[in-house]
C-alpha positions in Angstrom: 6.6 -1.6 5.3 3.2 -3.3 4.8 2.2 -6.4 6.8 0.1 -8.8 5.0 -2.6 -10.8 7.4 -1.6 -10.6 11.1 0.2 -7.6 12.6 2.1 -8.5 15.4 3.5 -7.1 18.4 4.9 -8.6 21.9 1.4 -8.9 23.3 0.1 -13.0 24.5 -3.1 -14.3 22.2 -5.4 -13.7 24.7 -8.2 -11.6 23.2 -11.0 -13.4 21.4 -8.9 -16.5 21.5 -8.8 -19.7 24.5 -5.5 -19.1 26.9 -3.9 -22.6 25.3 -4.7 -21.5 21.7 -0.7 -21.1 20.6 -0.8 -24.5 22.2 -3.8 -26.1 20.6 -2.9 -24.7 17.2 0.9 -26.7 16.9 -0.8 -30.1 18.5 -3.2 -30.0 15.6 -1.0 -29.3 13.0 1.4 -31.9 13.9 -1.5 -34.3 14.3 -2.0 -33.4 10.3 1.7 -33.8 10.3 1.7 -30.4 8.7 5.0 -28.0 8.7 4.5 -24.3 9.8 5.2 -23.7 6.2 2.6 -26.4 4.7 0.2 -24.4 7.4 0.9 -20.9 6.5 0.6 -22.1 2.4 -3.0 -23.6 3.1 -3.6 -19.7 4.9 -1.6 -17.8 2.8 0.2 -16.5 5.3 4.0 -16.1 5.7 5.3 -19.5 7.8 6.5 -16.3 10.2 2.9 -15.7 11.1 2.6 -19.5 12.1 5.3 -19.6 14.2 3.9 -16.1 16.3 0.6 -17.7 16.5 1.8 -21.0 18.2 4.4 -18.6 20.3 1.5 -16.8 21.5 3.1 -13.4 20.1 0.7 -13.0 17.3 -2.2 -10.2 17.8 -5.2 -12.1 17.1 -6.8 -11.5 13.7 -10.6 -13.5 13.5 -9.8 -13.7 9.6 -6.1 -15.4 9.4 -7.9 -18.0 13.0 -10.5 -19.0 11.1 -8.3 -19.9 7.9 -6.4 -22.1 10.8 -9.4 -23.4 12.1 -10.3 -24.8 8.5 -7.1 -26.3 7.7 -6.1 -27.8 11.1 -9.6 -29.0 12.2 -10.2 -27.1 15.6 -12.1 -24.1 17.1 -10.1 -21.5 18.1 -12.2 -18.7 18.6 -14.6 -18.0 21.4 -17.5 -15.7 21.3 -16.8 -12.8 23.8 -19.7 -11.8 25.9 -19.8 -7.9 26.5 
């Protein structure tokens, strides 16, 4: 079975990624008063993938959060400081 984009897996998106991100990702696309699947269209991503992201079950993937950020408007990624 091959996953296209995001694989995901029970773990929160935490990693790379602000604690409210699932959060900040649905208030901005219902502020474009976009549907998960007019989000995951603009990203090419399965509306699945949406729906993980915003339920904070998706692993983070820098590509498929900065298609998001582009579309909905808003940073989602933070630089990690090693």
């Amino acid at each position: 079975k091959k996953t296209a984009g995001a694989v995901i897996n029970m773990r929160k998106l935490d990693e790379g990624t602000e604690p409210d991100t699932p959060r900040q990702i649905q208030r901005a696309r219902l502020g474009k008063k976009m549907s998960q699947p007019d989000l995951a269209n603009q990203i090419n991503q399965r509306p699945q993938v949406v729906s993980e992201y915003e339920n904070g079950k998706a692993v983070p993937n820098q590509t498929v959060l900065a298609k998001m950020e582009k579309a909905i408007g808003v940073k989602l990624r933070v630089k990690i400081r090693k």
